[in-house]
MIDOSE-1310 file (N, C-alpha, C; in nm, 2 decimals, decimal comma, always signed):
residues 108
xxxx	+12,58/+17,41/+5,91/+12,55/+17,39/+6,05/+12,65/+17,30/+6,12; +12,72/+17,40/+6,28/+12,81/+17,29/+6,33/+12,65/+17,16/+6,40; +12,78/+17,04/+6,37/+12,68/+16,94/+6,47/+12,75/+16,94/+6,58; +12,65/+16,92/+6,68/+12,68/+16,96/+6,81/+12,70/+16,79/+6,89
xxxx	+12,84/+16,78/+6,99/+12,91/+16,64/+7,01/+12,81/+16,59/+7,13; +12,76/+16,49/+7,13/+12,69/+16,43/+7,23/+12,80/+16,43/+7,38; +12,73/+16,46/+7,49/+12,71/+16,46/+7,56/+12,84/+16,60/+7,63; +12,82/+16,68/+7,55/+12,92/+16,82/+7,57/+12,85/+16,94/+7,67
xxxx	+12,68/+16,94/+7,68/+12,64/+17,02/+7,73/+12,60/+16,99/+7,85; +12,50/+17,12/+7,93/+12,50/+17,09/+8,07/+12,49/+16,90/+8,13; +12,51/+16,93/+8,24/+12,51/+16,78/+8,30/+12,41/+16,76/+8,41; +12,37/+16,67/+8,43/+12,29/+16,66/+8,55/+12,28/+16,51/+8,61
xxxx	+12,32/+16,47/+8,73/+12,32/+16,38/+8,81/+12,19/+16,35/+8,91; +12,08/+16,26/+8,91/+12,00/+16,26/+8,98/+12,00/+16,19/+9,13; +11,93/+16,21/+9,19/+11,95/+16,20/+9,36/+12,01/+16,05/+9,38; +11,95/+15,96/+9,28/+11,98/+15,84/+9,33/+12,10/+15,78/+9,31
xxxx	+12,21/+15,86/+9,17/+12,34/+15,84/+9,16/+12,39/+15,93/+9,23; +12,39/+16,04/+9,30/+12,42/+16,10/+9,40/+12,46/+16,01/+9,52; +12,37/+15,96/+9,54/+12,32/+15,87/+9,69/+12,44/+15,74/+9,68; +12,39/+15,67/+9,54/+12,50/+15,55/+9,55/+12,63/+15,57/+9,49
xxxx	+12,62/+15,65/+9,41/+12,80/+15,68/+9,34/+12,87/+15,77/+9,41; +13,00/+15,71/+9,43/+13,11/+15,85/+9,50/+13,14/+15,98/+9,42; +13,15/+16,08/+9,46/+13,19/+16,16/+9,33/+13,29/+16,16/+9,24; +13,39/+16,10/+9,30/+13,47/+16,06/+9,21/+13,45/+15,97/+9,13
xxxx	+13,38/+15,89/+9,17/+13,38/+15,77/+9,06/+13,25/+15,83/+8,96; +13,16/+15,94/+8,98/+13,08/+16,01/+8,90/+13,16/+16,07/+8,79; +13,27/+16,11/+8,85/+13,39/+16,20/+8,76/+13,42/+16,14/+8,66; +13,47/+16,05/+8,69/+13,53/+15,94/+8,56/+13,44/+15,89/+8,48
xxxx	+13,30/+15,88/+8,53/+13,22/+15,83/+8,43/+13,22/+15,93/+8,31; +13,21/+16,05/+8,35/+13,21/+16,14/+8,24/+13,28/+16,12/+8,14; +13,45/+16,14/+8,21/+13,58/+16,14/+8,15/+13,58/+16,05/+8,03; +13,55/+15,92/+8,10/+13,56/+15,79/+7,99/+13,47/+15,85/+7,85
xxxx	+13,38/+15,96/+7,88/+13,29/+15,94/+7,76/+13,38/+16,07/+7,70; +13,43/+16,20/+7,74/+13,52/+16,24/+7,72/+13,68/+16,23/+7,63; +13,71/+16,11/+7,69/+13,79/+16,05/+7,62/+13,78/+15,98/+7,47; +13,68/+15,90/+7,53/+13,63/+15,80/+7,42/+13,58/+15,95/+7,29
xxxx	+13,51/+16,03/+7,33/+13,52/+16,13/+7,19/+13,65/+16,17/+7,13; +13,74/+16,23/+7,23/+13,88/+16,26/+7,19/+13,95/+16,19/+7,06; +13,90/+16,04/+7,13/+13,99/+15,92/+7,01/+13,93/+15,89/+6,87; +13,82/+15,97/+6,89/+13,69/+15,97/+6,75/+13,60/+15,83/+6,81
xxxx	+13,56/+15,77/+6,91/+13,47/+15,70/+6,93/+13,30/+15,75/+6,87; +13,27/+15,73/+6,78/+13,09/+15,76/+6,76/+12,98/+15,70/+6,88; +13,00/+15,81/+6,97/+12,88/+15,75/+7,06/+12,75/+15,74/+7,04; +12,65/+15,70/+7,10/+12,54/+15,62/+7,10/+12,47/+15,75/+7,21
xxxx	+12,33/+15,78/+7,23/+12,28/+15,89/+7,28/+12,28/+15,82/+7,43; +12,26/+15,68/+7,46/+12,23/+15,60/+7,56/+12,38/+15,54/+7,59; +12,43/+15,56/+7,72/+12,55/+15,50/+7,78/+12,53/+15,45/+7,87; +12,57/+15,31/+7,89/+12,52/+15,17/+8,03/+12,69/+15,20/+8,06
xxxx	+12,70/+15,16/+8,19/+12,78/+15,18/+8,28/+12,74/+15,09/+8,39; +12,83/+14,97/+8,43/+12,83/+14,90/+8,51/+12,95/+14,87/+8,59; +12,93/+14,91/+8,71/+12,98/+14,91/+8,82/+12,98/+14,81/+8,89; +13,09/+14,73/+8,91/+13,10/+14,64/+8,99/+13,28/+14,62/+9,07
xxxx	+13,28/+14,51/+9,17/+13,34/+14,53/+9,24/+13,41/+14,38/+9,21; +13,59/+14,40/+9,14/+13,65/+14,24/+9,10/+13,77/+14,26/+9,20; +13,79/+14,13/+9,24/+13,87/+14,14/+9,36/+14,01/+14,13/+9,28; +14,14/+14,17/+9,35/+14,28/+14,14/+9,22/+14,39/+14,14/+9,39
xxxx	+14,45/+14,00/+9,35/+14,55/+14,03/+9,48/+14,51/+14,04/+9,63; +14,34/+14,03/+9,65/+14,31/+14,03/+9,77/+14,26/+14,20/+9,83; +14,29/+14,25/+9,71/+14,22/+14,42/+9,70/+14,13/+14,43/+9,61; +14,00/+14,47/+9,62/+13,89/+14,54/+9,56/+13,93/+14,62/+9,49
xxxx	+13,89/+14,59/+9,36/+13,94/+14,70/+9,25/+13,80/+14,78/+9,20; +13,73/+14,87/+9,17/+13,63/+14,93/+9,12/+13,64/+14,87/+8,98; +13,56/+14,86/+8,86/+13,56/+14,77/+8,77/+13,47/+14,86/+8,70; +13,45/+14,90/+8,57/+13,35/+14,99/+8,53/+13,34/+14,94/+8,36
xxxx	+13,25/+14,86/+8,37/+13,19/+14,87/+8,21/+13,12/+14,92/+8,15; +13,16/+14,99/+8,01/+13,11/+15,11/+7,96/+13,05/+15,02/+7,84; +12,90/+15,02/+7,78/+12,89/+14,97/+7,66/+12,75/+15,07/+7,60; +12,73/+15,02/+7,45/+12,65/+15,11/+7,41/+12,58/+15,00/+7,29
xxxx	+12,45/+15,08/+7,25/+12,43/+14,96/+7,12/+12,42/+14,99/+7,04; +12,43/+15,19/+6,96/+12,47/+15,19/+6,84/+12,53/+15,28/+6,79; +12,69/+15,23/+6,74/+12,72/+15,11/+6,72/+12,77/+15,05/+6,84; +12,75/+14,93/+6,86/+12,78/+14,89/+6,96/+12,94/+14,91/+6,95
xxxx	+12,98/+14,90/+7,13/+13,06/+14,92/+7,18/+13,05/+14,88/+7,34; +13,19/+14,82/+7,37/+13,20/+14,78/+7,51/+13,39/+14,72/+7,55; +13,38/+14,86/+7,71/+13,54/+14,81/+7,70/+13,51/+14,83/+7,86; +13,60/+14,78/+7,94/+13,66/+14,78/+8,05/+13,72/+14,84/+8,13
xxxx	+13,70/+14,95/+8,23/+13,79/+15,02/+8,27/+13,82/+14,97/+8,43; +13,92/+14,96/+8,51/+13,96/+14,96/+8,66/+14,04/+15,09/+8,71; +13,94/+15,10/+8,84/+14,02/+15,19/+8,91/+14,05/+15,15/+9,00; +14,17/+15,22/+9,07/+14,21/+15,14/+9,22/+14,28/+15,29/+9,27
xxxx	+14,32/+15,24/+9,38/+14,32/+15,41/+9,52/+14,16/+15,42/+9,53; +14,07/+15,35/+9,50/+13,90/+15,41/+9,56/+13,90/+15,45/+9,70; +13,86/+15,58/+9,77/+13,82/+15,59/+9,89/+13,73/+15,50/+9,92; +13,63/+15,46/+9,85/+13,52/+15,35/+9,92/+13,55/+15,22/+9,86
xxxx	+13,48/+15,12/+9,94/+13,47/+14,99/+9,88/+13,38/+14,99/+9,78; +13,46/+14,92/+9,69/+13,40/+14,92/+9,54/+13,23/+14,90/+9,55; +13,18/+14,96/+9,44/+13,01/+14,96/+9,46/+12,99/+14,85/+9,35; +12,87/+14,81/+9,34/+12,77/+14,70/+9,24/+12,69/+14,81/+9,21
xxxx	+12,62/+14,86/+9,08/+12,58/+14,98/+9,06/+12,52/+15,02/+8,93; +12,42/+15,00/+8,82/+12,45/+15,02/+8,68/+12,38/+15,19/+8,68; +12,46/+15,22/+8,60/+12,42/+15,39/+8,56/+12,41/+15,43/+8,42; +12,32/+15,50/+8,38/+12,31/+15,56/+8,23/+12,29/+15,67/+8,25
xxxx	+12,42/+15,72/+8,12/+12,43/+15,84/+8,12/+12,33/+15,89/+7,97; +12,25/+15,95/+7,99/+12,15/+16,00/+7,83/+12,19/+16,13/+7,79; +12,17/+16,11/+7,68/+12,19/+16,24/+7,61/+12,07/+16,34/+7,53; +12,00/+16,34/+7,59/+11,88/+16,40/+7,54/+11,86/+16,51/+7,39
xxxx	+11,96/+16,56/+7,39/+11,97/+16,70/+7,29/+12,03/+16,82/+7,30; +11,98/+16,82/+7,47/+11,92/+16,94/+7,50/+12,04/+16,95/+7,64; +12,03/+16,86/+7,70/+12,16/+16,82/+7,81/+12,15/+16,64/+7,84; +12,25/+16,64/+7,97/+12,29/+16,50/+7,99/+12,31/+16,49/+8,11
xxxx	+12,22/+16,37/+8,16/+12,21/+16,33/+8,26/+12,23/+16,17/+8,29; +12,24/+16,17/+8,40/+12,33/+16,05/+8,47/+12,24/+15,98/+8,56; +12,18/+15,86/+8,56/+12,07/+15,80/+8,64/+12,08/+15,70/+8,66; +12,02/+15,62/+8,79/+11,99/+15,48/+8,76/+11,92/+15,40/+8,73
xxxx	+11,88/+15,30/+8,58/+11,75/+15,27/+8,55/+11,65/+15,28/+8,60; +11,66/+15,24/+8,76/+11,49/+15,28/+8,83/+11,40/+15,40/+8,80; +11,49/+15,49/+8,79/+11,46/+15,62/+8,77/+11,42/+15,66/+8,66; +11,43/+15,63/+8,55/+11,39/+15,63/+8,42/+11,22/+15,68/+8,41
């Protein structure tokens, strides 16, 4: 039996990361988990994603911390060119089984 890679199948974004995340910066959230498989990362079914906004030079940089708890894992990513001003924002992306969806704890 192939095992099937966490978070490969459909996706789904709910209204309230709709509302506060740009799409682009929804984009990359994926990517990173994307990537992070590519390099053989063992992901965790639960991905925290923290969004926040670090200033560098007197420009707002988007700031995106990705961590997980098993096995734990946590790294740092910045983006810069953002159309908007950077957001404050935590998002989890789950991996249910079945598909993967993108929320903000409230929502839960």
């Amino acid at each position: 039996m192939v095992e099937r890679k966490l978070f490969s199948s459909d996706r789904f974004v709910t209204r309230g990361v709709n509302e506060a995340v740009p799409f682009e910066l929804q984009q990359m959230l994926w990517s990173i988990l994307e990537k992070r498989q590519e390099r053989g990362d063992q992901l965790d079914h639960l991905q925290i994603f923290e969004l926040s906004a670090e200033w560098v030079d007197g420009e707002p940089l988007q700031k995106v911390l990705n961590r997980q708890e098993q096995p734990f894992h946590e790294e740092v990513f910045f983006v810069d060119h953002t159309e908007n001003l950077a957001i404050g924002v935590t998002v989890w992306i789950i991996d249910s089984g079945t598909y993967s969806t993108a929320l903000l704890p409230e929502e839960y």
